[in-house]
TIRO-195841 format. One record per residue (C-alpha): z negated, y negated, x; residue number from 1. Coordinates in Angstrom, 3 decimals. Each point is the difference from the previous one (the first is absolute). Example, Ala and Ser with C-alpha at 12.3 -4.5 7.8 and 13.67 -1.06 7.14 Angstrom:
2
+----------+----------+----------+-----+
!        z !        y !        x !   i !
+----------+----------+----------+-----+
!   -7.800 !    4.500 !   12.300 !   1 !
!    0.660 !   -3.440 !    1.370 !   2 !
+----------+----------+----------+-----+
This chain:
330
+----------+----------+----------+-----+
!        z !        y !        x !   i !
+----------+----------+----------+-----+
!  -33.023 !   44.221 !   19.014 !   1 !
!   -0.377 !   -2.724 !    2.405 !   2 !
!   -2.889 !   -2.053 !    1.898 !   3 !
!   -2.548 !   -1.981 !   -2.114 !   4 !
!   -0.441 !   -3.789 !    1.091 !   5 !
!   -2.867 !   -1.831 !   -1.556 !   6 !
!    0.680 !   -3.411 !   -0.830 !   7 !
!   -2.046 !   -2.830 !    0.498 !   8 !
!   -2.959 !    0.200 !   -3.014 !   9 !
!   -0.761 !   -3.224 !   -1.091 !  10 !
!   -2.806 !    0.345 !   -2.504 !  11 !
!   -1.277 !    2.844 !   -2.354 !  12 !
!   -2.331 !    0.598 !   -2.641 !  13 !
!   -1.163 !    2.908 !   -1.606 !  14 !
!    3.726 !    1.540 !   -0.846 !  15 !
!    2.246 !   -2.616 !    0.537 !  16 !
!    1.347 !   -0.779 !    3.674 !  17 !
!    2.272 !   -2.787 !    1.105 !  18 !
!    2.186 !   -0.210 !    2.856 !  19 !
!    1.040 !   -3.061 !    2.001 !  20 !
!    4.017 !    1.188 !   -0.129 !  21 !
!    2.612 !    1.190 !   -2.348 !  22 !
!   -0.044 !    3.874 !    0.063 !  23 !
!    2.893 !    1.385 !    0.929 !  24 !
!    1.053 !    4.038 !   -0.691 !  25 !
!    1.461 !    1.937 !    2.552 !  26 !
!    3.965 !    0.232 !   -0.726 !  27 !
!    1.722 !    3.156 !   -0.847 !  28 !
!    3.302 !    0.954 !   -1.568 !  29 !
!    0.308 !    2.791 !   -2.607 !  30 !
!    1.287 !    2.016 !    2.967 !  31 !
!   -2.187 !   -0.753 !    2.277 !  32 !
!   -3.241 !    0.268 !   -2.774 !  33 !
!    1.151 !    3.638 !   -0.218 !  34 !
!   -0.634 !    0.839 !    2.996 !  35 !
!   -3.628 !   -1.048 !    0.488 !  36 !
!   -2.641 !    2.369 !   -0.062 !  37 !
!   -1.888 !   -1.854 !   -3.053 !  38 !
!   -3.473 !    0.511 !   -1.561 !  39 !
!   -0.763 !   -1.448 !   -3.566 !  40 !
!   -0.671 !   -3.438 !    0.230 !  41 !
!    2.101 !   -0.844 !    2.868 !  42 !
!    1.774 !   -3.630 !   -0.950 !  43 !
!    3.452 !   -1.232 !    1.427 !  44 !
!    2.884 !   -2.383 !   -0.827 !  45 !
!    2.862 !    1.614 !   -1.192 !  46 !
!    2.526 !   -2.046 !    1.487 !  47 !
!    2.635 !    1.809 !   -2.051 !  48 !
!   -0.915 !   -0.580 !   -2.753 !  49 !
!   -1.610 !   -3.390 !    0.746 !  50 !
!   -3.665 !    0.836 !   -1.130 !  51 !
!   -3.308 !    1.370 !    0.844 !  52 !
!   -0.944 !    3.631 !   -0.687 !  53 !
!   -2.538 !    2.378 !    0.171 !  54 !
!   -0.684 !    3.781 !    0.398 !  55 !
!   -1.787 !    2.255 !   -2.280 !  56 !
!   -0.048 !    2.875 !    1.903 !  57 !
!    3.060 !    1.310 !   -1.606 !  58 !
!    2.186 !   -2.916 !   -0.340 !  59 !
!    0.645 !   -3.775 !    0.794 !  60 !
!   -0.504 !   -2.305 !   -3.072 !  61 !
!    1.175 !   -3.596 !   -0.106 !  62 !
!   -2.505 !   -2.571 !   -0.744 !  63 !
!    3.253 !   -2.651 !   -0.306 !  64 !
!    2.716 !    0.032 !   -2.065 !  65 !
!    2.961 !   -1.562 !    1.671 !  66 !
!    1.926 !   -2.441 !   -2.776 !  67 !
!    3.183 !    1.884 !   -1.126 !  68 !
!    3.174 !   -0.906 !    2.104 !  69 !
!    1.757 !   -2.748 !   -2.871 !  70 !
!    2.579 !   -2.108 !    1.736 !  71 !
!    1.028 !   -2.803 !   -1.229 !  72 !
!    3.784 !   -0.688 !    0.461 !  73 !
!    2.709 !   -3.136 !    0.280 !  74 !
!    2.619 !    1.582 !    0.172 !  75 !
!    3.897 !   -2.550 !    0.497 !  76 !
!    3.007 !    0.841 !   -0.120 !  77 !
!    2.526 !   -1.655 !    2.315 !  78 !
!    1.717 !   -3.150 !   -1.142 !  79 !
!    3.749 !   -0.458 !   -1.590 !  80 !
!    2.760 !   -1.485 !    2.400 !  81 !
!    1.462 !   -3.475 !   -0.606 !  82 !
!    3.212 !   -0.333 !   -1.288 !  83 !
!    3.107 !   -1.788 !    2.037 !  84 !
!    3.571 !    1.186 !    0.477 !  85 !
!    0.908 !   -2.092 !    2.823 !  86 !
!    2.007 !   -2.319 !   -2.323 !  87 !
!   -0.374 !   -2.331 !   -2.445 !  88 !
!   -2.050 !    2.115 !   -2.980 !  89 !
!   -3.959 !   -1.138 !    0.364 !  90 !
!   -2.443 !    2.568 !    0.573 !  91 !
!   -3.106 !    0.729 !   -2.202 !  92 !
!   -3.410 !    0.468 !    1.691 !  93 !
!   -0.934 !    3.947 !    0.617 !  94 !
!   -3.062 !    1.441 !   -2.268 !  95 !
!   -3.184 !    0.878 !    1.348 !  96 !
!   -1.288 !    3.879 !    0.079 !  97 !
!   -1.405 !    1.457 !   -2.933 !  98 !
!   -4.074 !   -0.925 !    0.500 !  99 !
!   -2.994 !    2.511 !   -1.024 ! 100 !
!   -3.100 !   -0.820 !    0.540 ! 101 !
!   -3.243 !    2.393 !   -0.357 ! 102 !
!   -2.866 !   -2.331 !    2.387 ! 103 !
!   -2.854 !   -1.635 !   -2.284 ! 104 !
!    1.162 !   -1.697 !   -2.924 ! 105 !
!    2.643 !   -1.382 !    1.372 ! 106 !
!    3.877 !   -0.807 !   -1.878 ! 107 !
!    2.388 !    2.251 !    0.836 ! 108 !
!    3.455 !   -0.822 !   -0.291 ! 109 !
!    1.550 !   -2.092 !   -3.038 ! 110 !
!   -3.306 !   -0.803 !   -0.392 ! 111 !
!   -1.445 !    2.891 !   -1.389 ! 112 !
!   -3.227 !    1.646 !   -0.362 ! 113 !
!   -1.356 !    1.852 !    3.558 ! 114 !
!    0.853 !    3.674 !    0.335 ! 115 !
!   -2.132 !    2.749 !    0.249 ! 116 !
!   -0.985 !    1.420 !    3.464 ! 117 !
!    0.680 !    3.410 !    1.046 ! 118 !
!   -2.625 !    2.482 !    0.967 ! 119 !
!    1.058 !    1.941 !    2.616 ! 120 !
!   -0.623 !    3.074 !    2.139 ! 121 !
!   -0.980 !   -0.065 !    3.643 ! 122 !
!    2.092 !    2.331 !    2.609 ! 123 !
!    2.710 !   -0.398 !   -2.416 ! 124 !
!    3.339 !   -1.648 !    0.722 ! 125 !
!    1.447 !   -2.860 !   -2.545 ! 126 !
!    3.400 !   -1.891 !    0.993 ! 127 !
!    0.387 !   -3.529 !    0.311 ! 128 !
!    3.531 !   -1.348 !   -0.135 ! 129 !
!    0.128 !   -3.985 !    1.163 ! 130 !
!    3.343 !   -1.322 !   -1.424 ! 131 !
!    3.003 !   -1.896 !    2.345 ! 132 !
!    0.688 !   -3.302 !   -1.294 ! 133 !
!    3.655 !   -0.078 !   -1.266 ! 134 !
!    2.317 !   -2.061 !    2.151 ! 135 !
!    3.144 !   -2.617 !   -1.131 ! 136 !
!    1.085 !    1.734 !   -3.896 ! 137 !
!   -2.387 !    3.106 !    0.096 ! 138 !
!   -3.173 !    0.863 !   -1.720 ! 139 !
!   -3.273 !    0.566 !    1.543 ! 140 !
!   -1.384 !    3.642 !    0.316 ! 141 !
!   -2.755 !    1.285 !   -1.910 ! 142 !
!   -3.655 !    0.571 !    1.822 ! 143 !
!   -2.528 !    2.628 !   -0.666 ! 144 !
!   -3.264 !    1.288 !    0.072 ! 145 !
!   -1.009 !    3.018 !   -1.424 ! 146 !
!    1.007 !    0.389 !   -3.761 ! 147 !
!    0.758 !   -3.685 !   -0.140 ! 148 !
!    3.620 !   -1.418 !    0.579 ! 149 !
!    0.938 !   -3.833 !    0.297 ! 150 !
!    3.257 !   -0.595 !   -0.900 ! 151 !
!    2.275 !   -1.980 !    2.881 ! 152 !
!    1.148 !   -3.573 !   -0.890 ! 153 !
!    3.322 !   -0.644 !   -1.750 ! 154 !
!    2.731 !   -1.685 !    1.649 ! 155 !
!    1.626 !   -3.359 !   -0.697 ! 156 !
!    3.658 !    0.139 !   -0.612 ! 157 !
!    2.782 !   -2.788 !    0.942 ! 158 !
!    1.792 !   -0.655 !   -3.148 ! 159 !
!   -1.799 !    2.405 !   -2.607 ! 160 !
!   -3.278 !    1.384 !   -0.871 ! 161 !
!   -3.049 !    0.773 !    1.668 ! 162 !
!   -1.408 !    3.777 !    0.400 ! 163 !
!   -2.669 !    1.006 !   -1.751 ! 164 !
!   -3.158 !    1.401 !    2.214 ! 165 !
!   -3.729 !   -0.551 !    0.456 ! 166 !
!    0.758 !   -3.397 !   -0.042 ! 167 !
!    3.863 !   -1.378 !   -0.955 ! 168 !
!    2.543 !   -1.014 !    1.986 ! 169 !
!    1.031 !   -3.626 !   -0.669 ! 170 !
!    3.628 !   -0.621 !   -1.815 ! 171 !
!    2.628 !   -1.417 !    2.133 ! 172 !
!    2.576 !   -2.533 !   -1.270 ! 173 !
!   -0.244 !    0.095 !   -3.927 ! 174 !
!   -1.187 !    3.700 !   -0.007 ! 175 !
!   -3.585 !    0.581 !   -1.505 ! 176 !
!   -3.351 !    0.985 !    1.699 ! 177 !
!   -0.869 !    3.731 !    0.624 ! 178 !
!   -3.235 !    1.574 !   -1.953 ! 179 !
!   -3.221 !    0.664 !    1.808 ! 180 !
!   -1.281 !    3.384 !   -0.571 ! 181 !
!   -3.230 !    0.273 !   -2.231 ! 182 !
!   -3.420 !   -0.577 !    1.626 ! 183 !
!    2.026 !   -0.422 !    3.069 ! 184 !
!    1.780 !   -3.412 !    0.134 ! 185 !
!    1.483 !   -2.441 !   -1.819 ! 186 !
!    3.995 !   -1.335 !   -0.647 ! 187 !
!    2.213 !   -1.965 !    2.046 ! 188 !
!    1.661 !   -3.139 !   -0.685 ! 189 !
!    3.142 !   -0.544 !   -1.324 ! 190 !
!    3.075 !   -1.460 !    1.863 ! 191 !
!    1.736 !   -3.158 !   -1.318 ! 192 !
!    3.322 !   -1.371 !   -0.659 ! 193 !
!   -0.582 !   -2.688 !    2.897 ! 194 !
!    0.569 !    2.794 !    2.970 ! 195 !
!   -3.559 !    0.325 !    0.195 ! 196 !
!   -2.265 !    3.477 !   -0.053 ! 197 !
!   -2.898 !    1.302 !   -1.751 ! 198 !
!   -3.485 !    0.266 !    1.698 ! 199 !
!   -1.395 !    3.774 !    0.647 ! 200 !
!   -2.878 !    1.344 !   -2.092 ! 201 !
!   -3.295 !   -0.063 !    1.337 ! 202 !
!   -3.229 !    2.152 !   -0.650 ! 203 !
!   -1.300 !   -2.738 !   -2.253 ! 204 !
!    2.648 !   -2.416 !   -0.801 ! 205 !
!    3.474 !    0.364 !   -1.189 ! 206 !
!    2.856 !   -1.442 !    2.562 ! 207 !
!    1.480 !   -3.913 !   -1.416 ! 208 !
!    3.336 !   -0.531 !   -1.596 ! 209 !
!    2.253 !   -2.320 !    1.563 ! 210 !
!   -0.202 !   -3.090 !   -1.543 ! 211 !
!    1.173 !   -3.699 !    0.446 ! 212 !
!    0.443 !   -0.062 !    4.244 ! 213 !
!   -1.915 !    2.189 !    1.177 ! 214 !
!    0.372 !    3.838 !    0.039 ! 215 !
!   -2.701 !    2.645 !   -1.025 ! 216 !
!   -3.105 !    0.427 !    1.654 ! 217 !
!   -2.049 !    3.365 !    0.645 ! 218 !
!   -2.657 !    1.077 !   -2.435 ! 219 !
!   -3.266 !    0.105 !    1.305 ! 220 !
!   -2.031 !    2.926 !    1.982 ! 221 !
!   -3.778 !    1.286 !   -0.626 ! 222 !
!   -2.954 !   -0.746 !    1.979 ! 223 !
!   -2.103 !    3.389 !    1.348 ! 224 !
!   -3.421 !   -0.006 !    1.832 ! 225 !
!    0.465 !    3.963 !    0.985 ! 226 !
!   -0.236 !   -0.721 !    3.482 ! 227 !
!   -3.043 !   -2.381 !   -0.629 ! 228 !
!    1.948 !   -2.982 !   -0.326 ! 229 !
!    2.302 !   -1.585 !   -2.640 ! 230 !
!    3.867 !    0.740 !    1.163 ! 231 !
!    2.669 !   -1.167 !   -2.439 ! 232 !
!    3.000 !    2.776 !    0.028 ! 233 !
!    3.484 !    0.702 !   -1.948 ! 234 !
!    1.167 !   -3.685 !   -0.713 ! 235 !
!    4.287 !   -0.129 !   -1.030 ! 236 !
!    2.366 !   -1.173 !    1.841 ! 237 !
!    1.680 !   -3.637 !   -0.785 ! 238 !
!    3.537 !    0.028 !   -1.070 ! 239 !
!    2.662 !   -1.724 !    2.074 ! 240 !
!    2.671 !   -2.507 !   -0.460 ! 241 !
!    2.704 !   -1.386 !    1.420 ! 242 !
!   -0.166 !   -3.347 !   -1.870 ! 243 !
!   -3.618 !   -0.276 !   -1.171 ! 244 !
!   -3.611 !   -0.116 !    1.681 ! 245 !
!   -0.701 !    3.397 !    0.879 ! 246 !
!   -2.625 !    1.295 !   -1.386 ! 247 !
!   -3.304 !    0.778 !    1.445 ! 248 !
!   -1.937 !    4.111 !    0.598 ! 249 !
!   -2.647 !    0.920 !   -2.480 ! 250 !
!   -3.623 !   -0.402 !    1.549 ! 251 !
!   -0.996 !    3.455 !    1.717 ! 252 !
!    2.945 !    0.332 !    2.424 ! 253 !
!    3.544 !   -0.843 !   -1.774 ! 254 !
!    2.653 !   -1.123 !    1.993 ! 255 !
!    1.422 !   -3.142 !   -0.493 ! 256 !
!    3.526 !   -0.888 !   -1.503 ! 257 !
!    2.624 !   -1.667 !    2.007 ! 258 !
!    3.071 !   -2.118 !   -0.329 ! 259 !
!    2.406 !    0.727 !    2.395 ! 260 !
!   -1.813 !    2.514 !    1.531 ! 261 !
!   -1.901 !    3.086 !    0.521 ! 262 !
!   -2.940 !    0.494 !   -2.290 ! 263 !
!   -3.352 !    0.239 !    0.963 ! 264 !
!   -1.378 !    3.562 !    0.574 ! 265 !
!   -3.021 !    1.594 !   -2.080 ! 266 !
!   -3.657 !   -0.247 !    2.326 ! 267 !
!   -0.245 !    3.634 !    1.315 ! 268 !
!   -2.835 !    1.985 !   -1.577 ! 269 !
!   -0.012 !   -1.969 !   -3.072 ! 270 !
!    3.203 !    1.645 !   -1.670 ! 271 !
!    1.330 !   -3.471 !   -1.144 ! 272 !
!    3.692 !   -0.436 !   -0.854 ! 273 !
!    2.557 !   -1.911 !    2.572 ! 274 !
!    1.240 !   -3.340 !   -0.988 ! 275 !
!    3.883 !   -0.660 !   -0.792 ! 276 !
!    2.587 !   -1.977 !    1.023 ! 277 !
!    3.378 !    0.527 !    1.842 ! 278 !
!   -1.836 !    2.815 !    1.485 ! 279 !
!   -2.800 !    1.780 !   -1.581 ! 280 !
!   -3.119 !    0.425 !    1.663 ! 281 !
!   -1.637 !    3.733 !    0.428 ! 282 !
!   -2.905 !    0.699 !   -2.146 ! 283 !
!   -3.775 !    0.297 !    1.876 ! 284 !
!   -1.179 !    3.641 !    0.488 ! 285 !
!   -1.949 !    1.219 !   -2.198 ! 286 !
!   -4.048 !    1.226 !    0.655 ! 287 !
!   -2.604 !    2.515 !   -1.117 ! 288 !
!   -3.584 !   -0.853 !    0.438 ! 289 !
!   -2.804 !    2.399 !   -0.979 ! 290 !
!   -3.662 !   -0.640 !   -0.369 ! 291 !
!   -2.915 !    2.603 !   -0.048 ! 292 !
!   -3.824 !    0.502 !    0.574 ! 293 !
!   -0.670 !   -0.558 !    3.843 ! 294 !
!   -1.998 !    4.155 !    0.253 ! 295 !
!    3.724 !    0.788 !    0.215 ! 296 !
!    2.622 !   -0.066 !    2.905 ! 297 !
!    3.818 !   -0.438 !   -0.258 ! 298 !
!    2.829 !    2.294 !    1.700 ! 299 !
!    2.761 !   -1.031 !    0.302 ! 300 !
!    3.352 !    1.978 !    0.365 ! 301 !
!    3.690 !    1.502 !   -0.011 ! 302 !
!    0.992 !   -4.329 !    1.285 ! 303 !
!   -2.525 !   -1.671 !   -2.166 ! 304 !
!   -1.269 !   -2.980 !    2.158 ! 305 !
!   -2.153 !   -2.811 !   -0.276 ! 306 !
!    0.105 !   -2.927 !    2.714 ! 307 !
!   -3.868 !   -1.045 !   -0.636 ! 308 !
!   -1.232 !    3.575 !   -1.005 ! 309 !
!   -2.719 !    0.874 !   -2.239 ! 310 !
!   -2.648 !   -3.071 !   -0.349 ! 311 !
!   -3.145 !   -0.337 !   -1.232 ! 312 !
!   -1.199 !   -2.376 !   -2.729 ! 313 !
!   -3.600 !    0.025 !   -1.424 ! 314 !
!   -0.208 !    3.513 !   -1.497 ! 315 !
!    3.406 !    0.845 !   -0.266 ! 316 !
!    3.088 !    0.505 !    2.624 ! 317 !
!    3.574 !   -1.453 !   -0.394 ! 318 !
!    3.070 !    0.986 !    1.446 ! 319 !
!    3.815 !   -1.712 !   -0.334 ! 320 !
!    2.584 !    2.892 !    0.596 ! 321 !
!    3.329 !   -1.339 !    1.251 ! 322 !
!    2.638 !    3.366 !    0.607 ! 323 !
!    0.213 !    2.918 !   -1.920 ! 324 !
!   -2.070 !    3.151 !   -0.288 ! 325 !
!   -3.236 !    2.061 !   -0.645 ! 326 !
!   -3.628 !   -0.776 !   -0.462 ! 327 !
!   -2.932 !    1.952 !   -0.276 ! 328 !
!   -3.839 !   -0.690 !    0.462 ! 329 !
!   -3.150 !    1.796 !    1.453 ! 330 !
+----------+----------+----------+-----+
């Protein structure tokens, strides 16, 4: 099978023999396993499967069980667009992406109970979907992962209603706040009489009416640790005015509301809605990050991408998935 290297013996007594080092099996793939001329008792690391295993003489047995491959998802849709016309109708803040959240025991999003994590296959292929943030009047698009769908932000409006999506769309001059989608987000604001807009839904707060001077402001986002650390995501986006304060993003990424101007955009990768104003500001992209035992390695494929890659964290691996396409694991 291969040459036999003693290691250094440190001690031994009757039976029992220590060694000064860790001891470390000879690496094999399946494949390559298969093709050794083996003898029962013959001991490798399966690097395949990502455990030791011996021979009996007629077959390999695993002394380790790898953990089953359950991943963990947040999956965010992309944010709602700002509203704005160009004239003199305030804009209500965008809503953030519908939020679902599987990690720990984390909220997901309108601060519901943590989802279930799938258990998946290896050398299978599952899509994953990440969601464009809506720009100036448009809703955000939905993201995916697997059987689970997040539902892209609703839109603001000018003079009427928000749009109903994972989170609403904040009303624009006297028009009311759009509905959050169950489990997903929460409402938007409504618009006032005063020329001033609704704030955006967030994953955990509803968007602000307009009231006295100042215009709506975003509903808040949801804090994660699924990359290790805590990262708020999917805040609303404030409404905008053209006489009143403007109206400030929901914590997690929301674009701020303007006056005169442009509204703020949605923080890529978060899926938070655009602020509003004269202009509305384009809701953030949206994001799908998957968690899973660390025996297991990620493909990526058919344009998925991730700028860091696949990173390690205790016993587990992370990865944030920015463009659309397949994954699959080995």
């Amino acid at each position: 099978m291969s040459t036999l290297e003693t290691n250094s013996i440190g001690k031994y007594s009757g039976n029992n023999v220590s060694i000064d080092d860790a001891l470390n099996l000879k690496s094999y793939t399946t494949a390559q396993r298969d093709a050794l001329t083996s003898v029962a008792g013959d001991t490798i690391y399966n690097s395949t499967v990502g455990g030791p295993q011996t021979y009996d003489g007629t077959s390999w047995i695993d002394l380790f069980t790898p953990p089953g491959l359950i991943v963990s998802s947040l999956v965010i849709a992309g944010g709602g667009g700002g509203g704005g016309d160009g004239g003199d109708w305030p804009g209500g803040g965008g809503g953030a992406g519908g939020y679902r959240n599987s990690y720990a025991s984390e909220t997901s999003g309108a601060n519901s109970s943590t989802e279930t994590p799938l258990t998946l296959a290896t050398s299978t292929s599952y899509t994953v979907t990440v969601g464009a943030g809506g720009p100036q009047l448009t809703s955000g698009s939905n993201s995916v992962f697997s059987t689970i769908t997040s539902i892209g932000g609703g839109r603001s409006s000018n003079s009427g209603s928000g749009i109903t999506g994972g989170s609403g769309g904040g009303g624009g001059y006297s028009g009311n706040g759009g509905v959050g989608t169950a489990n997903q987000g929460k409402n938007g604001g409504n618009g006032g009489g005063s020329y001033g807009g609704g704030g955006g839904g967030g994953a955990s707060a509803n968007g602000t009416n307009q009231s006295g001077s100042n215009a709506g402001s975003g509903g808040a986002g949801l804090s994660s640790s699924i990359t290790g650390s805590s990262v708020t995501r999917a805040g609303g986006g404030g409404g905008g005015s053209q006489t009143l304060t403007a109206g400030s993003g929901g914590t997690g990424g929301g674009g701020n509301g303007s006056n005169s101007g442009t509204g703020g955009n949605g923080t890529i990768y978060t899926g938070s809605g655009g602020g509003g104003g004269r202009f509305g500001g384009s809701g953030g992209k949206g994001v799908v990050i998957l968690r899973y035992p660390n025996n297991y390695t990620i493909a990526l494929a058919g344009g998925a991408s991730s700028t860091a890659g696949e990173q390690t964290d205790g016993s587990e691996k992370y990865i944030q998935i920015e463009t659309s396409g397949t994954v699959s694991w080995s």
